[in-house]
DRENVONU-595476 format. One record per residue: residue number from 1; chain; x, y, z of N, C-alpha, C, O, CB in turn. Coordinates in steps of 0.02 Angstrom, whole numbers, plus 50000, padded with zeros to 5 digits. Glycine has a CB too. Layout:
N
     k   c     n.u     n.v     n.w    ca.u    ca.v    ca.w     c.u     c.v     c.w     o.u     o.v     o.w    cb.u    cb.v    cb.w
   NUM   A       X       Y       Z       X       Y       Z       X       Y       Z       X       Y       Z       X       Y       Z
...
% end
This chain:
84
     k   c     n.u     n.v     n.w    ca.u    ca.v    ca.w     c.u     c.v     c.w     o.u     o.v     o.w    cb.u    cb.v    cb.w
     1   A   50042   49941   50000   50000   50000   50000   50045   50062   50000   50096   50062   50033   49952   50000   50061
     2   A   50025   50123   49960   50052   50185   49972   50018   50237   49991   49959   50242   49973   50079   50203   49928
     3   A   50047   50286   50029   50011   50334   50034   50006   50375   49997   50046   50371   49951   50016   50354   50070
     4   A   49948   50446   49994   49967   50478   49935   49914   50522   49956   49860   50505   49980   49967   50441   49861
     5   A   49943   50606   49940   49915   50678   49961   49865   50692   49892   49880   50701   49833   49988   50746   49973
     6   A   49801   50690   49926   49762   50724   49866   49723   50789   49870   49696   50802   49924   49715   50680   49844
     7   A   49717   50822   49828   49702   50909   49844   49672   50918   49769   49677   50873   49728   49788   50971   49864
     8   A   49639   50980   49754   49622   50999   49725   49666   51071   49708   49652   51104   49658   49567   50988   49742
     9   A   49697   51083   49733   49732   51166   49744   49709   51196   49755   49733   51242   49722   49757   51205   49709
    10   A   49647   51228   49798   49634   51267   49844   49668   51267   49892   49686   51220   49929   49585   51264   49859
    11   A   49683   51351   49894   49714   51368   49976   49679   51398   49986   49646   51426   49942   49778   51397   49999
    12   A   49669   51409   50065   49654   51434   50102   49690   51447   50145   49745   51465   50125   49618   51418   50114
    13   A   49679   51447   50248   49780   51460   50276   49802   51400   50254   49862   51398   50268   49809   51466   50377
    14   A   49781   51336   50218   49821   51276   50202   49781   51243   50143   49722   51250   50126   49830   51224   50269
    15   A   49819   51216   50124   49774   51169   50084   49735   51136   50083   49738   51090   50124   49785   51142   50067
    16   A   49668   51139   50032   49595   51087   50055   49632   51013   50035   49651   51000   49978   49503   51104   49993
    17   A   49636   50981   50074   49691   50927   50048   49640   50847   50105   49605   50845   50156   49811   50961   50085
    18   A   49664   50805   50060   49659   50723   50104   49708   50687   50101   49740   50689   50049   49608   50672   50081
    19   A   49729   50644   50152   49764   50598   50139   49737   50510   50124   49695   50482   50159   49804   50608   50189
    20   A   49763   50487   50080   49716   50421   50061   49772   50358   50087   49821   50394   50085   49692   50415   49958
    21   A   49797   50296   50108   49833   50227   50111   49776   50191   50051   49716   50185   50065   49835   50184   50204
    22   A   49806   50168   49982   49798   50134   49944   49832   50110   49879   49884   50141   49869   49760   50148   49941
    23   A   49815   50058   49826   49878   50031   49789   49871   50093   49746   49928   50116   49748   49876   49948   49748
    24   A   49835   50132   49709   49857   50189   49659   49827   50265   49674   49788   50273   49721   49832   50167   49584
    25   A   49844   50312   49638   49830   50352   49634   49736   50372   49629   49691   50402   49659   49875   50360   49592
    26   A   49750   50330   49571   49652   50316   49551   49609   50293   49616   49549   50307   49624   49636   50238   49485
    27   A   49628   50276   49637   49588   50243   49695   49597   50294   49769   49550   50301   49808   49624   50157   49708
    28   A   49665   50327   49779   49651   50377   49832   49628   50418   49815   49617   50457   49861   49691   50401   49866
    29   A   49599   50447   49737   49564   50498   49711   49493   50489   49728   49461   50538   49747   49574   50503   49641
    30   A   49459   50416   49724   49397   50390   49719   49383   50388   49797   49324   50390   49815   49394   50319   49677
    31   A   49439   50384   49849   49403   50369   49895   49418   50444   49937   49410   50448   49998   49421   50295   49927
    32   A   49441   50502   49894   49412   50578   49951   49363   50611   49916   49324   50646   49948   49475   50649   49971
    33   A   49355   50605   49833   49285   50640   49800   49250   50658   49854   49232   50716   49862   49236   50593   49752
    34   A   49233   50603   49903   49164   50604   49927   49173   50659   49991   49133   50705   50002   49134   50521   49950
    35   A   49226   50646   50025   49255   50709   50057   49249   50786   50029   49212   50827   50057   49324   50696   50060
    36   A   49275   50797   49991   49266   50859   49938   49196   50872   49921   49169   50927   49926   49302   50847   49868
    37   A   49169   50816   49901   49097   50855   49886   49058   50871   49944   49014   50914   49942   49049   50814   49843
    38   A   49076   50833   50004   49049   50854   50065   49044   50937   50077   48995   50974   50082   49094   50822   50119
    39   A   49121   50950   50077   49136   51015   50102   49101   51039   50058   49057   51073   50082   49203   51042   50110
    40   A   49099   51037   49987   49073   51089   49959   48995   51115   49993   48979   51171   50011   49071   51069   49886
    41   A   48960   51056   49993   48887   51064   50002   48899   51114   50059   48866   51166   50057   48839   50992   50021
    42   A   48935   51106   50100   48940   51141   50188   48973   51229   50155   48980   51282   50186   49028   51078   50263
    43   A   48983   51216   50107   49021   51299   50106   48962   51357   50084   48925   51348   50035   49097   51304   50033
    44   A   48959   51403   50115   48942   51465   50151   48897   51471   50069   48928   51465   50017   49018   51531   50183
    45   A   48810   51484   50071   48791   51515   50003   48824   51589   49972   48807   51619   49922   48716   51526   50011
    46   A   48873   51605   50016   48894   51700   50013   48939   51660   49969   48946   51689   49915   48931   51767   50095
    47   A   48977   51597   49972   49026   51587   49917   49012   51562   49855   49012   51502   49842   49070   51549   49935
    48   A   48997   51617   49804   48971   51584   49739   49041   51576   49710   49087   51617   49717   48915   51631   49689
    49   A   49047   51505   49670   49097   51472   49613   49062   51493   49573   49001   51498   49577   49116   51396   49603
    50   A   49118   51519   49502   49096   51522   49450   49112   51429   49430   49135   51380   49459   49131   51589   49409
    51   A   49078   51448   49357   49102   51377   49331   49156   51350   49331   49167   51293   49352   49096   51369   49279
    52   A   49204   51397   49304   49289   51387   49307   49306   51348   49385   49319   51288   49391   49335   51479   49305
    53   A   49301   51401   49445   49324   51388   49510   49287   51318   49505   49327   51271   49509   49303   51445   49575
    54   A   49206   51293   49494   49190   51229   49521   49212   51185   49479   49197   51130   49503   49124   51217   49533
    55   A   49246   51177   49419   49283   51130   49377   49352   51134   49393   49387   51097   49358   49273   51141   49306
    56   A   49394   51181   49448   49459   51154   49464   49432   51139   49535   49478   51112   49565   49529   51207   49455
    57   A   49392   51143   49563   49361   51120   49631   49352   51038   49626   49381   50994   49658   49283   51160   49644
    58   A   49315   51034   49587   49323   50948   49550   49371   50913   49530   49367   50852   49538   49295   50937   49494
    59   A   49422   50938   49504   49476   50919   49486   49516   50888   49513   49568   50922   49513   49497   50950   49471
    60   A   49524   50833   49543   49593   50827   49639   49639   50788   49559   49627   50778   49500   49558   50728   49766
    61   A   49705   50774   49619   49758   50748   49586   49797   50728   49667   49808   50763   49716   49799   50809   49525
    62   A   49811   50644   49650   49858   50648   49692   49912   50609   49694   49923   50559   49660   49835   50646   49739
    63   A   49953   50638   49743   50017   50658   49754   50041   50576   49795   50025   50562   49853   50021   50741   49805
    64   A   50076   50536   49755   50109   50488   49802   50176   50510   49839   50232   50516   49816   50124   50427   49764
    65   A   50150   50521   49915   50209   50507   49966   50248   50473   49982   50307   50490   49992   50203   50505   50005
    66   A   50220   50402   49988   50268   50356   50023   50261   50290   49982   50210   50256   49979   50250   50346   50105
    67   A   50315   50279   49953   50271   50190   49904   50285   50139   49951   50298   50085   49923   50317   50152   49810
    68   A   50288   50137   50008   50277   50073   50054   50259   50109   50127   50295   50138   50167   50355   50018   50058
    69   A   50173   50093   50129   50172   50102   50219   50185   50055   50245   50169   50075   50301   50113   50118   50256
    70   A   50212   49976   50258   50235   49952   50294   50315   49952   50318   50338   49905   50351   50212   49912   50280
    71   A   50350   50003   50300   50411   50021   50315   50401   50071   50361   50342   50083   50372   50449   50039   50261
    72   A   50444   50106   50395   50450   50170   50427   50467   50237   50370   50503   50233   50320   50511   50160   50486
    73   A   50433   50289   50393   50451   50352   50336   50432   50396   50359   50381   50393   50392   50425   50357   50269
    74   A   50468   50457   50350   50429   50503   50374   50466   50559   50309   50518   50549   50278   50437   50518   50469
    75   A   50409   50631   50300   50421   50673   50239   50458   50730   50252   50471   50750   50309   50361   50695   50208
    76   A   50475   50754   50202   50524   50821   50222   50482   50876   50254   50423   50879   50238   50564   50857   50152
    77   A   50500   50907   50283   50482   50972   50312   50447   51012   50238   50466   51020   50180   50560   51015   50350
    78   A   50391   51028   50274   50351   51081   50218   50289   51127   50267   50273   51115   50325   50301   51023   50143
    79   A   50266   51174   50228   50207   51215   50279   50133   51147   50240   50129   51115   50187   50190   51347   50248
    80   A   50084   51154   50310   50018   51112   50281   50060   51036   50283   50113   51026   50313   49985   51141   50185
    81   A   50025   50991   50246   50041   50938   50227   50095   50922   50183   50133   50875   50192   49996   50920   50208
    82   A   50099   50959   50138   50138   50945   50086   50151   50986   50035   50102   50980   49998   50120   50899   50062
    83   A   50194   51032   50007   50222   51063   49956   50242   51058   49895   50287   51017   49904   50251   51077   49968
    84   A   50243   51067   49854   50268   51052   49784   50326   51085   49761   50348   51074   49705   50220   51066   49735
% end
């Protein structure tokens, strides 16, 4: 199993970000959607998305950290979770 940082690129003071443990990318994507669309529903009606903002809002991509969680690891120093 790996771990792997998925975000959409919204900041805010940090990144709207999840962390997923699974074998690919595709699959820690599939399993925070549902996270993300959560928040959205919960965000404030004063915050209107245009179309643009809610099609990179949809958008996640993620980021493999670690390609073995059954080892010990730990990540480099960054602000939030993780940096690029």
């Amino acid at each position: 199993m790996k771990l792997y940082y998925v975000t959409n690129g919204f900041q805010y003071d940090l990144p709207i970000s999840a962390l997923a443990v699974t074998e690919s990318p595709e699959r820690a994507i599939e399993l925070a959607k549902p996270l993300f669309d959560e928040l959205l529903k919960k965000k404030p009606r004063s915050t209107i998305m245009t179309k643009r903002e809610l099609k990179r809002w949809n958008t996640l991509e993620a980021t493999e950290l670690c390609p073995d969680t059954a080892v010990e690891w730990c990540s480099e120093l960054g602000e939030g979770l993780y940096e690029k």
